[in-house]
C-alpha positions in Angstrom: 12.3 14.1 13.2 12.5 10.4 12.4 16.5 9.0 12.8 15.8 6.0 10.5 15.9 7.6 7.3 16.8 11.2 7.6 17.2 11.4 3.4 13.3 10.6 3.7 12.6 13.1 5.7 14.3 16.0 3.7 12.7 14.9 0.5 9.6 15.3 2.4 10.5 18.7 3.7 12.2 19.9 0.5 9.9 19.2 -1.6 7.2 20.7 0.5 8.2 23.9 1.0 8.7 24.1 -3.1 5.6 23.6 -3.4 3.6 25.9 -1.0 6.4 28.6 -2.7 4.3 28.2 -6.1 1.3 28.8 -4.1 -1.0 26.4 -6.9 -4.0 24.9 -6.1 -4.3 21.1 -4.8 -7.2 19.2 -6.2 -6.1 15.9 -4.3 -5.7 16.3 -0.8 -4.5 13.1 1.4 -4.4 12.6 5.0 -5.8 10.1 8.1 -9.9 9.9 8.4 -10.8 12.0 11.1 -14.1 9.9 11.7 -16.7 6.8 11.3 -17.9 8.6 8.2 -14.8 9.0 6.6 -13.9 5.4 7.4 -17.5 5.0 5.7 -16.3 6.8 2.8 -13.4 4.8 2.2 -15.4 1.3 2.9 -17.6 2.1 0.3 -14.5 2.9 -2.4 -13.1 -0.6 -1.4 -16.1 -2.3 -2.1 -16.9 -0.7 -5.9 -13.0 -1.3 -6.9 -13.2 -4.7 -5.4 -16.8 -5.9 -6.0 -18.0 -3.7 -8.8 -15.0 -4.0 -10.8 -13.0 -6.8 -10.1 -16.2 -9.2 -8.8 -14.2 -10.2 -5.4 -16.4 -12.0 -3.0 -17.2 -9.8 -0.1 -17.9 -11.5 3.7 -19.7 -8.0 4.5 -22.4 -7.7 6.2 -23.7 -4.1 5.2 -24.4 -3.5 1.3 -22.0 -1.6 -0.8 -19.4 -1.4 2.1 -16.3 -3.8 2.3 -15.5 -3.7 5.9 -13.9 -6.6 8.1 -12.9 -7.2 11.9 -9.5 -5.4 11.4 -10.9 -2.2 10.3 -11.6 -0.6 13.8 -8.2 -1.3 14.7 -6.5 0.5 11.7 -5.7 4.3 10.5 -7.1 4.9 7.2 -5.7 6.7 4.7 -7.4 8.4 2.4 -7.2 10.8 -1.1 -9.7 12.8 -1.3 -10.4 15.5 -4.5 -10.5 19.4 -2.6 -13.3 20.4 -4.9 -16.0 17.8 -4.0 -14.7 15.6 -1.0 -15.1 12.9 -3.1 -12.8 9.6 -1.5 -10.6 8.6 -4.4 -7.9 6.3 -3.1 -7.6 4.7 0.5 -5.4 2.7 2.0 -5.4 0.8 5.5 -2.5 1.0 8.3 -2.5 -1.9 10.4 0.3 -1.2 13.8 2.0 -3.8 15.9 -0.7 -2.2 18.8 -3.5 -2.5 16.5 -2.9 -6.0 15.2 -2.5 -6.9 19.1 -5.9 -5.9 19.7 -6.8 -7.6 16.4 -5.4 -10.4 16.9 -2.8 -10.5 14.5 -2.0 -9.2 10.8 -4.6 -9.4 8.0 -2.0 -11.2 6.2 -1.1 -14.1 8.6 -4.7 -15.4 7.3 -2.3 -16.2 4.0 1.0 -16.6 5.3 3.2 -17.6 7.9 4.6 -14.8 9.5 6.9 -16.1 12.3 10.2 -15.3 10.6 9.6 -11.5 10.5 7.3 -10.8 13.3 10.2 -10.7 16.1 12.2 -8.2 13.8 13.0 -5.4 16.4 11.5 -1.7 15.3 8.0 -0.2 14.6 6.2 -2.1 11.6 2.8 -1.5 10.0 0.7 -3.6 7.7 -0.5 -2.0 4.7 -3.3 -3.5 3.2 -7.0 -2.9 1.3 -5.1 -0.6 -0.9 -7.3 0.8 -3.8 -7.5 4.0 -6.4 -10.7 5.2 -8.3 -10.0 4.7 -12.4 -9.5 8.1 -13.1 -6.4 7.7 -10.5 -4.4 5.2 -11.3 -2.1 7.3 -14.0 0.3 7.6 -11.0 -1.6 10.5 -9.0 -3.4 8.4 -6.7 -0.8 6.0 -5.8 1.9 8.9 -5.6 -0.7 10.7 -3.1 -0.9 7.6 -0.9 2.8 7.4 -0.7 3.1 10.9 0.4 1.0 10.3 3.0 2.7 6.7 4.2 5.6 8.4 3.9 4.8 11.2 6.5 3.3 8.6 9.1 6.1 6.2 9.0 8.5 9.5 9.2 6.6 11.0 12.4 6.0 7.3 14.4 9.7 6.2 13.3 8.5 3.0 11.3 11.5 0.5 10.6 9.5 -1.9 8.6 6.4 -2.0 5.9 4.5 -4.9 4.7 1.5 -5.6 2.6 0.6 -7.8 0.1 0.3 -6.2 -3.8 -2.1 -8.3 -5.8 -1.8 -10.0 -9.4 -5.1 -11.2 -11.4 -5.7 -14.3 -12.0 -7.5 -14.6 -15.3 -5.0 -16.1 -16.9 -5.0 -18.7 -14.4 -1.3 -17.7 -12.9 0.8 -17.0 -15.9 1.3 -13.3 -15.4 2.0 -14.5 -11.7 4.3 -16.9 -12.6 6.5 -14.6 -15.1 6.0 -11.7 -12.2 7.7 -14.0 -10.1 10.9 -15.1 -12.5 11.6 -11.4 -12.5 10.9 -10.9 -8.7 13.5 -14.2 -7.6 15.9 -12.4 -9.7 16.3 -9.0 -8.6 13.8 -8.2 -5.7 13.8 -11.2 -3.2 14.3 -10.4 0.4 17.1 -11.8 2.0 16.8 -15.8 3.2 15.7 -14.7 7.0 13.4 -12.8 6.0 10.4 -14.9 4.5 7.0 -15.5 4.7 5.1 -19.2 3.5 2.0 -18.9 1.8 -0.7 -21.3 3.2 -2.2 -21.5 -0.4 0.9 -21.7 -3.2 0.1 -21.0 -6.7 0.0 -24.3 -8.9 3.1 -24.2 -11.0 1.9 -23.2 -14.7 3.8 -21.7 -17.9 4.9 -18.2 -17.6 3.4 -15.2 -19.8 5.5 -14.3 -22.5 6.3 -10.7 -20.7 5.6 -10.1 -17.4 3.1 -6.9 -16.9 3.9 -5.8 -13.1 0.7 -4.1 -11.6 1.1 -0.1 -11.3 0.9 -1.3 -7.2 3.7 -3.6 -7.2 5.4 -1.9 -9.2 5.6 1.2 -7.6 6.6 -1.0 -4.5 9.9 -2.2 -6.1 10.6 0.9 -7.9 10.9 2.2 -3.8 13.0 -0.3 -2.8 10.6 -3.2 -1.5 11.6 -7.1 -1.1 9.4 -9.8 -2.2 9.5 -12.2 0.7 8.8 -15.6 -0.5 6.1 -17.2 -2.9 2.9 -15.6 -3.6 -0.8 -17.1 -2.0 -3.4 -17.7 -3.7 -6.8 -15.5 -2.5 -9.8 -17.8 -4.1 -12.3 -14.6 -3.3 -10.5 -11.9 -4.8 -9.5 -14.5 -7.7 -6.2 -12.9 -7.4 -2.0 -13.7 -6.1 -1.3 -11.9 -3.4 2.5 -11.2 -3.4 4.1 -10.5 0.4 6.1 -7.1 0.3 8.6 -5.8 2.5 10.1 -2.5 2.7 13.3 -1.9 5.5 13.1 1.8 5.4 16.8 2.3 5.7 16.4 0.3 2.4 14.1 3.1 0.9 15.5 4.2 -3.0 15.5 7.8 -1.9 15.8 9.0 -5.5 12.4 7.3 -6.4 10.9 8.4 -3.2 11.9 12.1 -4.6 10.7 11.3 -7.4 7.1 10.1 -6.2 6.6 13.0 -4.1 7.8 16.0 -6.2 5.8 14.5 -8.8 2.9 14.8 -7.0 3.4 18.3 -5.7 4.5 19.6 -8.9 1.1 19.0 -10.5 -0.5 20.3 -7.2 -1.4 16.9 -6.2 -1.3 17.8 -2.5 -1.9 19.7 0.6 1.0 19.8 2.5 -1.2 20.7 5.2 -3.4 17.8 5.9 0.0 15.7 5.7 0.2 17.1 9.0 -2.4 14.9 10.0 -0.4 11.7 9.8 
């Protein structure tokens, strides 16, 4: 068992062991990608969500699959529906080994890093994060955090970052309100920041900030926001730098994210095994 957060860990196990008592049937199941094909699988979600629907500018070189150089050096997680195998949410985890052999973080390409990267403790970069449509009610996000949390339980993970993206149709004023909220209740403390290479230009703020189901859920768990968003000209959108000390972690929403999940038979508690 993980020492860093031992609450975390008997959610996970509580929780569990309700739900293989009520013996229902999962039709999400979540867990690492065994092979190339299920990597495939998961490249090919990325690029619908992020091409398809959201018209982000792809440097891939293979047609309908969003792939990049860090890919072969990260675990992928992925949700999958029991019935028909279908891949409907993925996410990419991105070690301190991996990013060695990588070269570095995907997100030093948009920010400055050096005042986090000599934190002592296991960290992983999250990153490439996306759910099918039929998924984003609170299913497929709370799948993906089941199985994040049960890989940074069994490899003792002290810190999680990522960035969680804002659209930027509005050109920046749901970023900019986003951000009035975030300096005031979720900033990370002073020594622990990150500086974008490509601010956002100051603009007026929307009226009410709207925080993406992503982000959102991020906060709710007890994330910081480390510093001032970059601007991502091909995905059009603000990437926001997120940070999660896991002896930080709001156990009470982490409870809530995974016995909502098993509750509605969301998961196999099996194939959590395999992070």
């Amino acid at each position: 068992m993980s020492t860093i957060n031992p609450a975390m860990s008997a959610a996970l196990r509580t929780t569990t062991k309700a739900f293989e008592a009520e013996q229902m049937p999962p039709p999400l199941r979540v867990g690492l990608a065994e092979d190339q094909g299920e990597v495939r699988l998961s490249q090919q979600l990325r690029y619908r969500i992020f091409a398809g629907e959201h018209g982000a500018r792809l440097h891939n070189t293979e047609a309908g699959v969003d792939s990049d150089r860090y890919d072969a050096h990260c675990e992928h997680l992925i949700v999958r529906r029991a019935d028909t195998g279908e891949v409907v949410g993925s996410t990419r985890i991105l070690t301190s080994k991996g990013a060695a052999r990588a070269g570095g973080f995907y997100s030093e390409n948009e920010f400055d890093l050096s005042g986090i990267l000599p934190l002592p403790g296991n960290a992983i970069e999250i990153g490439r994060t996306c759910i099918h449509p039929e998924y984003r009610s609170g299913a497929g996000i709370g799948m993906l955090w089941l199985g994040l949390a049960r890989f940074m339980e069994k490899k003792c993970v002290k810190f999680l970052f990522g960035c969680a993206s804002i659209a930027m149709g509005d050109n920046g004023a749901q970023a900019t309100a986003i951000m009035q909220e975030a300096r005031a209740r979720h900033l990370s403390p002073a020594n622990l920041r990150v500086n974008p290479k490509l601010p956002l230009l100051p603009t007026q703020p929307a009226e009410r900030a709207q925080m993406p189901p992503l982000l959102k859920a991020y906060l709710r768990l007890g994330c910081w926001v480390a510093g001032e968003p970059c601007y991502d000209p091909d995905f059009d959108v603000a990437d926001v730098f997120i940070m999660l000390d896991v002896a930080n972690l709001n156990v009470r929403y982490h409870r809530h994210f995974v016995e909502g999940s098993l509750r509605r038979g969301m998961a196999d508690p099996n194939l959590l095994l395999a992070a």
